[in-house]
PDB file of N, CA, C and O in Angstrom, chain B, residues numbered from 101:
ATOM      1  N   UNK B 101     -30.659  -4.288  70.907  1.00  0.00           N
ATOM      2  CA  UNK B 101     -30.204  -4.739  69.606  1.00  0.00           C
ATOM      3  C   UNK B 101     -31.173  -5.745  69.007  1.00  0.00           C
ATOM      4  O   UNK B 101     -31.452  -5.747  67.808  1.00  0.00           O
ATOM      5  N   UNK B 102     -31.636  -6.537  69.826  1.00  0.00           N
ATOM      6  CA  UNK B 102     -32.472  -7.498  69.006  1.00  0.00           C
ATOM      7  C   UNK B 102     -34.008  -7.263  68.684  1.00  0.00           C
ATOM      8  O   UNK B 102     -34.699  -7.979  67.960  1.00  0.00           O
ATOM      9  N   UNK B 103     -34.512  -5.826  69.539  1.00  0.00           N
ATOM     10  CA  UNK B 103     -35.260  -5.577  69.125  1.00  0.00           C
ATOM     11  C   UNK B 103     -35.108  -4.710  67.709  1.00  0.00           C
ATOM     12  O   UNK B 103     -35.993  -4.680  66.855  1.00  0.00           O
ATOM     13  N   UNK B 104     -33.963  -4.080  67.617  1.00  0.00           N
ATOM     14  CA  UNK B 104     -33.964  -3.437  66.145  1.00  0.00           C
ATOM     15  C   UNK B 104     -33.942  -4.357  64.905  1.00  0.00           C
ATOM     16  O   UNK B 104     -34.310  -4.089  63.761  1.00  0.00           O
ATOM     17  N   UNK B 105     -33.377  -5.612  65.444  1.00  0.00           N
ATOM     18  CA  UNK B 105     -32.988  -6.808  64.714  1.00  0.00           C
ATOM     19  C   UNK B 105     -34.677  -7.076  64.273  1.00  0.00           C
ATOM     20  O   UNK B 105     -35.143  -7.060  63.134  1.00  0.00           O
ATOM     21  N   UNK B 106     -35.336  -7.300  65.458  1.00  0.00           N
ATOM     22  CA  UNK B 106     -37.017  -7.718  65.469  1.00  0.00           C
ATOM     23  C   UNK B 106     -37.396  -7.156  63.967  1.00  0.00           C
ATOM     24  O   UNK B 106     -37.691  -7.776  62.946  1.00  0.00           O
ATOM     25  N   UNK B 107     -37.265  -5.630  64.244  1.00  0.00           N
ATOM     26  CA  UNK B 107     -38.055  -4.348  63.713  1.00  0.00           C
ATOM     27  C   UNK B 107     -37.851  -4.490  62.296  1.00  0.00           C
ATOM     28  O   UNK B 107     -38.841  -4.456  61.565  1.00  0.00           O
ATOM     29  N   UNK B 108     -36.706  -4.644  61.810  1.00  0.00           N
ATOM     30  CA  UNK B 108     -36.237  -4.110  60.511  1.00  0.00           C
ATOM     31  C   UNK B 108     -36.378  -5.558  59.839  1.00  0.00           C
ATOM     32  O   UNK B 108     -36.796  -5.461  58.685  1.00  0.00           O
ATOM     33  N   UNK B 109     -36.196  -6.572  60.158  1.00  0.00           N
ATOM     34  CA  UNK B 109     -36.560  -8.233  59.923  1.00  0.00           C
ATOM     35  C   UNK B 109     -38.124  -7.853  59.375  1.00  0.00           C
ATOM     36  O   UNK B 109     -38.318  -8.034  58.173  1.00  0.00           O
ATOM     37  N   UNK B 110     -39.074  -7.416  60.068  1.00  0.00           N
ATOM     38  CA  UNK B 110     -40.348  -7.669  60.000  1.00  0.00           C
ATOM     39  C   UNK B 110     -40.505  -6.735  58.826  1.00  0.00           C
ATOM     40  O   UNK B 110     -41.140  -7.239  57.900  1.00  0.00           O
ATOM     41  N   UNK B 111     -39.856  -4.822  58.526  1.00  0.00           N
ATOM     42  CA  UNK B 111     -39.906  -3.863  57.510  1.00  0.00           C
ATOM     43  C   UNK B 111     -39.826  -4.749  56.558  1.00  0.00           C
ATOM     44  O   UNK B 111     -40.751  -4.842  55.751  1.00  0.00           O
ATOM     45  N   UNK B 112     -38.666  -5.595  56.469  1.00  0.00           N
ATOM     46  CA  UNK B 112     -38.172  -6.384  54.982  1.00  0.00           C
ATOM     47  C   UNK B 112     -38.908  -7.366  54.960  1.00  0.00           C
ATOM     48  O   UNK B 112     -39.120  -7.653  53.782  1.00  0.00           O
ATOM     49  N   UNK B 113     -39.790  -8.538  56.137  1.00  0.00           N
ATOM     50  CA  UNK B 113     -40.914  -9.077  55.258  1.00  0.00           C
ATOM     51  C   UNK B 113     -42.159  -8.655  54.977  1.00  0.00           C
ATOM     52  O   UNK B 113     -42.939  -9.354  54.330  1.00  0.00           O
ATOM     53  N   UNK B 114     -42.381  -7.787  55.316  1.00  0.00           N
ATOM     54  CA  UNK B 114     -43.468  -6.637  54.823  1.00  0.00           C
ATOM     55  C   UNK B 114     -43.213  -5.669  54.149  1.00  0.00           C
ATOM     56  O   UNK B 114     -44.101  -4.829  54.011  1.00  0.00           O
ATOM     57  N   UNK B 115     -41.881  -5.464  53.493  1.00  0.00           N
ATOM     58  CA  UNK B 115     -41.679  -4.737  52.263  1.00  0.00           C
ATOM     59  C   UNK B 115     -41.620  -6.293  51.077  1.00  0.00           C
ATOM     60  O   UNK B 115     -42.109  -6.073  49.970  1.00  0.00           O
ATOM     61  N   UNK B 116     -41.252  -7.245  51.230  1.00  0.00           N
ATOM     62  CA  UNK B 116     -40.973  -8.399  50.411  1.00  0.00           C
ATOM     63  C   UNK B 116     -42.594  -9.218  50.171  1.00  0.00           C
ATOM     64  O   UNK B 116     -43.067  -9.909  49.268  1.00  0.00           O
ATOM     65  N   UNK B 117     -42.974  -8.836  51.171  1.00  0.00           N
ATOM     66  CA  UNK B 117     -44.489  -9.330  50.882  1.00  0.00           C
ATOM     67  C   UNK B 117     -45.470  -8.298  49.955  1.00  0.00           C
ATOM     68  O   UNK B 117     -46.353  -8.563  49.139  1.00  0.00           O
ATOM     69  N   UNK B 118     -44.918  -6.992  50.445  1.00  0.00           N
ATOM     70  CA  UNK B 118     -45.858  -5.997  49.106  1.00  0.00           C
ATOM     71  C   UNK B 118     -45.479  -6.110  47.678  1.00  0.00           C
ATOM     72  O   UNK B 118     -46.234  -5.880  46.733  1.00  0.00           O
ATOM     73  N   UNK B 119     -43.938  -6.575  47.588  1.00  0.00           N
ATOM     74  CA  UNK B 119     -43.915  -6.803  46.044  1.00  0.00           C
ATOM     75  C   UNK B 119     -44.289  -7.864  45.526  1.00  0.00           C
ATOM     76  O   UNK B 119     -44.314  -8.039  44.308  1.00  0.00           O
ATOM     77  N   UNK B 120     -44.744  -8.995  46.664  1.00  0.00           N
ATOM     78  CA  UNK B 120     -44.411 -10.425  45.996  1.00  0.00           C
ATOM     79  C   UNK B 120     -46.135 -10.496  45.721  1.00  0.00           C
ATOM     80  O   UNK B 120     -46.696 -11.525  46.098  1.00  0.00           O
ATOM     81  N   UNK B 121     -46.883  -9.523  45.137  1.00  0.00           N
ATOM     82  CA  UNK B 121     -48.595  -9.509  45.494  1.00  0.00           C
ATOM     83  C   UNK B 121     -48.680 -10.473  44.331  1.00  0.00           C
ATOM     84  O   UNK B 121     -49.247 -11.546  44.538  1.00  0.00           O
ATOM     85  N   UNK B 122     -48.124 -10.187  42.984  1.00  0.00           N
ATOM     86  CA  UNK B 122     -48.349 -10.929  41.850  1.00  0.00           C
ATOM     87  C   UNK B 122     -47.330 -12.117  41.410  1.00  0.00           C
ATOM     88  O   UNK B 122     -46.137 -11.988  41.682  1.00  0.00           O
ATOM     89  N   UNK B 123     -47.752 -13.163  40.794  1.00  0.00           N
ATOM     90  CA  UNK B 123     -46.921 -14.206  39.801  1.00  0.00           C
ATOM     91  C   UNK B 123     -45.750 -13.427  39.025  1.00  0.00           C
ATOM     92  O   UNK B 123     -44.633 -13.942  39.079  1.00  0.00           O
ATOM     93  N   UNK B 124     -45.860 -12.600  38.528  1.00  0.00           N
ATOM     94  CA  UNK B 124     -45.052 -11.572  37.870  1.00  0.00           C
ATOM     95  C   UNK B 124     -43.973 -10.829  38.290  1.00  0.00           C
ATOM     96  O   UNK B 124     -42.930 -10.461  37.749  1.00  0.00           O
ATOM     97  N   UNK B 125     -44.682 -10.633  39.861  1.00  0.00           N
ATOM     98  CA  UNK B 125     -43.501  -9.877  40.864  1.00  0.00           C
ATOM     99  C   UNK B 125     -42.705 -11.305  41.201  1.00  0.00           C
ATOM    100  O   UNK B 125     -41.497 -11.360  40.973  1.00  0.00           O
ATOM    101  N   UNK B 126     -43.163 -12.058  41.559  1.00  0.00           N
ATOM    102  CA  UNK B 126     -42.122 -13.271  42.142  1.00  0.00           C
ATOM    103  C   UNK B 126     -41.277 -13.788  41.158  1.00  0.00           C
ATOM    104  O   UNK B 126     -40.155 -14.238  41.387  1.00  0.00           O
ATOM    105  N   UNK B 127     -41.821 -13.725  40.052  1.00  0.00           N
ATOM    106  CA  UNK B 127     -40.747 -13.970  38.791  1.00  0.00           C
ATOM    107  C   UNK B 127     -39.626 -13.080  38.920  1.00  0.00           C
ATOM    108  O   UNK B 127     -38.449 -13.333  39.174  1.00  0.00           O
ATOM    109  N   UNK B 128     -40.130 -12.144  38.730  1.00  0.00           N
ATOM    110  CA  UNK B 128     -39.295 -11.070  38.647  1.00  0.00           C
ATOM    111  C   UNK B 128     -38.560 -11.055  40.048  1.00  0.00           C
ATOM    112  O   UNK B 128     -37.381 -10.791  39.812  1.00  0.00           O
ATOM    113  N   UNK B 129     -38.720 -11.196  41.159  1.00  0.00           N
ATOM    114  CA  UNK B 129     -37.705 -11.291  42.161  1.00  0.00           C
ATOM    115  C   UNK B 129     -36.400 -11.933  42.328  1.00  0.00           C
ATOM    116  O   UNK B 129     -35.256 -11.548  42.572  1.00  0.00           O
ATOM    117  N   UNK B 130     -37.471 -13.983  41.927  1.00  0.00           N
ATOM    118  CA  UNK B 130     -36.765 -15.026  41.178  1.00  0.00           C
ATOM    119  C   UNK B 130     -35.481 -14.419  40.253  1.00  0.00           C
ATOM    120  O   UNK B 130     -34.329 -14.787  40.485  1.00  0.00           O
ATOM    121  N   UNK B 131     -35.715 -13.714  39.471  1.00  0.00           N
ATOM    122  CA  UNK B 131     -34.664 -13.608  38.363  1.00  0.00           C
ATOM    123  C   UNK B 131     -33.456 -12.439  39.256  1.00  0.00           C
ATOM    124  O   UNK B 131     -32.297 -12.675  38.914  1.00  0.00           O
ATOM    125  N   UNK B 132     -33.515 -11.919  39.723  1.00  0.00           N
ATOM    126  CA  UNK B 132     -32.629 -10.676  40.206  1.00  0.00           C
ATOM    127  C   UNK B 132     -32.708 -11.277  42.085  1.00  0.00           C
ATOM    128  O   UNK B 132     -33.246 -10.771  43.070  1.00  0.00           O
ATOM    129  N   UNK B 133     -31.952 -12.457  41.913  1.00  0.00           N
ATOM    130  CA  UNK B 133     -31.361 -13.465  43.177  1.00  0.00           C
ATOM    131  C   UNK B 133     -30.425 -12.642  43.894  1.00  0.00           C
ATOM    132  O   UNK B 133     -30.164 -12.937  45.060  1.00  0.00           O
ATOM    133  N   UNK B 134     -29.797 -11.477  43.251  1.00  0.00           N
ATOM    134  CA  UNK B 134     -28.965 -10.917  44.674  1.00  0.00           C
ATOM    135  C   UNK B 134     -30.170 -10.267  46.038  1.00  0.00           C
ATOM    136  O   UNK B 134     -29.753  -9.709  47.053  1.00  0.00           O
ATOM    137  N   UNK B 135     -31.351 -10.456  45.807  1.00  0.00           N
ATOM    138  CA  UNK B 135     -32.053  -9.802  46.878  1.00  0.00           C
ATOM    139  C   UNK B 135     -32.520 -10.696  47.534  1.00  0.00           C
ATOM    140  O   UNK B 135     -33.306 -10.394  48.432  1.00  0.00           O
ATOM    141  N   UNK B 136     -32.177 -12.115  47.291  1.00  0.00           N
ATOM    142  CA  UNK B 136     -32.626 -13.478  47.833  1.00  0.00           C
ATOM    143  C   UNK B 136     -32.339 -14.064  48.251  1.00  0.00           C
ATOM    144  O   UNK B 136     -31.588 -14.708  47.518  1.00  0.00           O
ATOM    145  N   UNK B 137     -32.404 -14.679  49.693  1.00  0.00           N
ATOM    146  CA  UNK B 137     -31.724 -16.309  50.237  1.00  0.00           C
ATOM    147  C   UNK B 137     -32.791 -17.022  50.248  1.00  0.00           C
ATOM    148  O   UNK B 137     -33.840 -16.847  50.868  1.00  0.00           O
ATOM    149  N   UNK B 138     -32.352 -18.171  49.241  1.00  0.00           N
ATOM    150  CA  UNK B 138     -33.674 -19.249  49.357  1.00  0.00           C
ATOM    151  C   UNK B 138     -32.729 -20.855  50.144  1.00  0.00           C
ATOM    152  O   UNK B 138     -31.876 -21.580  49.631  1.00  0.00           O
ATOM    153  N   UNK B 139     -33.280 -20.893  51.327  1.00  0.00           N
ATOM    154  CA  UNK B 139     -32.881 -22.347  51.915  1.00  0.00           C
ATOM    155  C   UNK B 139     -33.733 -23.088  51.465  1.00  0.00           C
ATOM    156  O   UNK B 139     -34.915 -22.748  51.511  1.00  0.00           O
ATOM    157  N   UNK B 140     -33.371 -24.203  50.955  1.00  0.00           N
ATOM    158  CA  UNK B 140     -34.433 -25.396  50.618  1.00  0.00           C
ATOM    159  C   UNK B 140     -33.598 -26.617  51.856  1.00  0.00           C
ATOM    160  O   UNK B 140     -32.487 -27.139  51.943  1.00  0.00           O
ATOM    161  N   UNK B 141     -34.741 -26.642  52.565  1.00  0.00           N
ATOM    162  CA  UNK B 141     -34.831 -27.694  53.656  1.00  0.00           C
ATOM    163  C   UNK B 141     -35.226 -29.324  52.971  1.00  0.00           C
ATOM    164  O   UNK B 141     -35.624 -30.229  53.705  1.00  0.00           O
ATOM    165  N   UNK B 142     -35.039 -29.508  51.444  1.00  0.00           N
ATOM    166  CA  UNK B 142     -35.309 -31.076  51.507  1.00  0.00           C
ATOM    167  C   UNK B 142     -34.007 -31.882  51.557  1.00  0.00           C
ATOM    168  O   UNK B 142     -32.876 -31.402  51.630  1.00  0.00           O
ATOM    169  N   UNK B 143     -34.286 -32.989  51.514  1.00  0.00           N
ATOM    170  CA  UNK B 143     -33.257 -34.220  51.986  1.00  0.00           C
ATOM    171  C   UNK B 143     -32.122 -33.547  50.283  1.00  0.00           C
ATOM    172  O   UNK B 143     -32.382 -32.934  49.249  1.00  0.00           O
ATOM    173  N   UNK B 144     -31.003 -34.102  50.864  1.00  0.00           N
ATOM    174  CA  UNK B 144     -30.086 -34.004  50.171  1.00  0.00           C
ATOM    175  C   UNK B 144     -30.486 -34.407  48.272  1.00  0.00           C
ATOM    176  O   UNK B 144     -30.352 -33.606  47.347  1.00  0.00           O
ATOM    177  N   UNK B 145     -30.936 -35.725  48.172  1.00  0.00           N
ATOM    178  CA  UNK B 145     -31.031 -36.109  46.764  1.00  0.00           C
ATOM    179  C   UNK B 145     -32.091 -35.652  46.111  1.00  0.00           C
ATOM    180  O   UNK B 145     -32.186 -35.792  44.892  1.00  0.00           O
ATOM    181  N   UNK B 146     -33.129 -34.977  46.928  1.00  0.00           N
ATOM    182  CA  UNK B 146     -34.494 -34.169  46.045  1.00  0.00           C
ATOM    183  C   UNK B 146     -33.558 -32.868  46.267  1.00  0.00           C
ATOM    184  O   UNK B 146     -34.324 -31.905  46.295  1.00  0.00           O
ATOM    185  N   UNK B 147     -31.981 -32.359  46.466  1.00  0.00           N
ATOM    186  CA  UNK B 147     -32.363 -30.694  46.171  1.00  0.00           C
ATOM    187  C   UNK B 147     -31.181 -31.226  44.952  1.00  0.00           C
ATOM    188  O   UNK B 147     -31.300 -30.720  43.837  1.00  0.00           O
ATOM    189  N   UNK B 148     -29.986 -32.302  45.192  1.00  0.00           N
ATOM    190  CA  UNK B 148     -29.272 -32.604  43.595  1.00  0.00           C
ATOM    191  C   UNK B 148     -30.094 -32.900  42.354  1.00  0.00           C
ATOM    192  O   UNK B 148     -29.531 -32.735  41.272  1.00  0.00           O
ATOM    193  N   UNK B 149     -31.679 -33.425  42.375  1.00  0.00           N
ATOM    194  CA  UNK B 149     -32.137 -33.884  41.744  1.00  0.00           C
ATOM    195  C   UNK B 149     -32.900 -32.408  40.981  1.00  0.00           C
ATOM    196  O   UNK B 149     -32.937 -32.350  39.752  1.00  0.00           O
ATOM    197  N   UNK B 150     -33.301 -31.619  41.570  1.00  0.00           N
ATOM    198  CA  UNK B 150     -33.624 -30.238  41.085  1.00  0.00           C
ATOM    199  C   UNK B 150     -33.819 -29.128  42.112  1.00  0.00           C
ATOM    200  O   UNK B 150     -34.516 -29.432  43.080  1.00  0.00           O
ATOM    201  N   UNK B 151     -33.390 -28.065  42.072  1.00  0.00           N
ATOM    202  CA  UNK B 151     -33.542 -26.925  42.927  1.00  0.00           C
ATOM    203  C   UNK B 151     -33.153 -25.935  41.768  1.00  0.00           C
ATOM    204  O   UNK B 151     -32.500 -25.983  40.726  1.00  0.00           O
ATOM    205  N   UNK B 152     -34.046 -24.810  42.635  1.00  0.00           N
ATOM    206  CA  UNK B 152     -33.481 -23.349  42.343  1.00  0.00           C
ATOM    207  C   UNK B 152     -32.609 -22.727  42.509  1.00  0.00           C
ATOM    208  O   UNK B 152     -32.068 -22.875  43.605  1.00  0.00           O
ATOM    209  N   UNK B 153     -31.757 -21.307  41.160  1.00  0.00           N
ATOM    210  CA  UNK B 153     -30.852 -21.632  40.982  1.00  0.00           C
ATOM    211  C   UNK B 153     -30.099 -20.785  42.099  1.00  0.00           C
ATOM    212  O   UNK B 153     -30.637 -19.755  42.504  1.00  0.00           O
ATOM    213  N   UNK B 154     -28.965 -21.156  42.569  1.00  0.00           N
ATOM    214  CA  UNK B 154     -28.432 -20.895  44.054  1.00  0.00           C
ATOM    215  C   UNK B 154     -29.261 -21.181  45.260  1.00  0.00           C
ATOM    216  O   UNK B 154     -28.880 -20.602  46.278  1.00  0.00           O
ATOM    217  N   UNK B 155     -30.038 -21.748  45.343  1.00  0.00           N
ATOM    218  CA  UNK B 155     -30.971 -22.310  46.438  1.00  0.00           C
ATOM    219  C   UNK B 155     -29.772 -22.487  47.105  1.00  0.00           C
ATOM    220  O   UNK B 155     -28.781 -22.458  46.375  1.00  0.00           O
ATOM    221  N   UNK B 156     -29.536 -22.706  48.571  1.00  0.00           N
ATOM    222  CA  UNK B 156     -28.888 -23.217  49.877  1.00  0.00           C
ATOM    223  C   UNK B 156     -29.550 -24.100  50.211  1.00  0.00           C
ATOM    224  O   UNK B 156     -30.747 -23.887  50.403  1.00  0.00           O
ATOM    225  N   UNK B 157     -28.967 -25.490  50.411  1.00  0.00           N
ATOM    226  CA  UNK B 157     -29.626 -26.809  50.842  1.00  0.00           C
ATOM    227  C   UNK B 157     -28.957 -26.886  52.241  1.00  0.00           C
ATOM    228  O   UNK B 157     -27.821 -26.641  52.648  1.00  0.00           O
ATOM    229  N   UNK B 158     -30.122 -27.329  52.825  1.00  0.00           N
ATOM    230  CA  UNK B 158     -29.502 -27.524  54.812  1.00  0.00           C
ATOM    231  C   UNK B 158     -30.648 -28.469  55.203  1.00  0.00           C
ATOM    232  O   UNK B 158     -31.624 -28.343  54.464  1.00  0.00           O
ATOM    233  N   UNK B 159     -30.759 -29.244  56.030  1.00  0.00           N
ATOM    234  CA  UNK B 159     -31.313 -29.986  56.912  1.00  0.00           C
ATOM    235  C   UNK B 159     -32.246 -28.950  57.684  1.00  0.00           C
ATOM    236  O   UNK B 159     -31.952 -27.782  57.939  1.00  0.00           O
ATOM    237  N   UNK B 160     -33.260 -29.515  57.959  1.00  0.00           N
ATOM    238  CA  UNK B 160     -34.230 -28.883  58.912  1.00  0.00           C
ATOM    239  C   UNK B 160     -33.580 -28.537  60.501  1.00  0.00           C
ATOM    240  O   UNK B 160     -33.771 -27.613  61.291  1.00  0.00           O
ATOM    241  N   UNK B 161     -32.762 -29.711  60.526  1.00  0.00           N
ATOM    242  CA  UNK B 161     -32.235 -30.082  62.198  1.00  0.00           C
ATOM    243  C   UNK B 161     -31.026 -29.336  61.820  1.00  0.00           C
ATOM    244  O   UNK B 161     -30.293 -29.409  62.806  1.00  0.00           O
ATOM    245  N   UNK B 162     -30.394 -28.603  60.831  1.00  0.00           N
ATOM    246  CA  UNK B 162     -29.500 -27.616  61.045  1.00  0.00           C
ATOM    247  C   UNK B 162     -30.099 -26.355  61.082  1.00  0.00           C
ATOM    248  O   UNK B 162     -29.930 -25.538  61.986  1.00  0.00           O
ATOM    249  N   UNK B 163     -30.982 -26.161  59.837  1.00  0.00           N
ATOM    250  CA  UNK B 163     -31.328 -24.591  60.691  1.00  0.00           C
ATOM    251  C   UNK B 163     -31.987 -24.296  61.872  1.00  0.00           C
ATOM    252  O   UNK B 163     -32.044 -23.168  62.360  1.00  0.00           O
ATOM    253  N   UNK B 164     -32.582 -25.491  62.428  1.00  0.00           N
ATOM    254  CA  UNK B 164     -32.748 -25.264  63.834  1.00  0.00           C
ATOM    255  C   UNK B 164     -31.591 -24.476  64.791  1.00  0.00           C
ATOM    256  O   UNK B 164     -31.703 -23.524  65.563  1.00  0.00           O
ATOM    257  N   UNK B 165     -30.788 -25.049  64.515  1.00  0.00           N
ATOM    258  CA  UNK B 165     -29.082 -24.851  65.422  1.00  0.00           C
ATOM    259  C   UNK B 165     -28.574 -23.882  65.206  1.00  0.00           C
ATOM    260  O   UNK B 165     -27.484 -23.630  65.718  1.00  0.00           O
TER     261      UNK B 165
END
């Protein structure tokens, strides 16, 4: 199982890396967020102060865990 887990993890960042070749594609990814989890690992008051929109804010020492 975790090697299929491995396998198909790596398809999707090497399918996510062929679209993301241009500024244009990442915009465009940016905007159509259901294909996206963005964790932003900064301290609590730099992600209230601005983040992207639905960003997930977590601690470094939680996604460790």
């Amino acid at each position: 199982f975790r090697a299929m887990l491995t396998a198909e993890r790596l398809r999707s960042q090497t399918t996510l890396a062929m679209k993301a070749q241009t500024p244009q594609n990442v915009f465009n990814m940016l905007q159509d967020m259901r294909h996206l989890i963005i964790l932003d690992l900064r301290e609590q008051e730099a992600y209230d102060a601005s983040h992207i929109r639905k960003a997930i804010n977590c601690t470094a020492e939680q996604f460790r865990d």
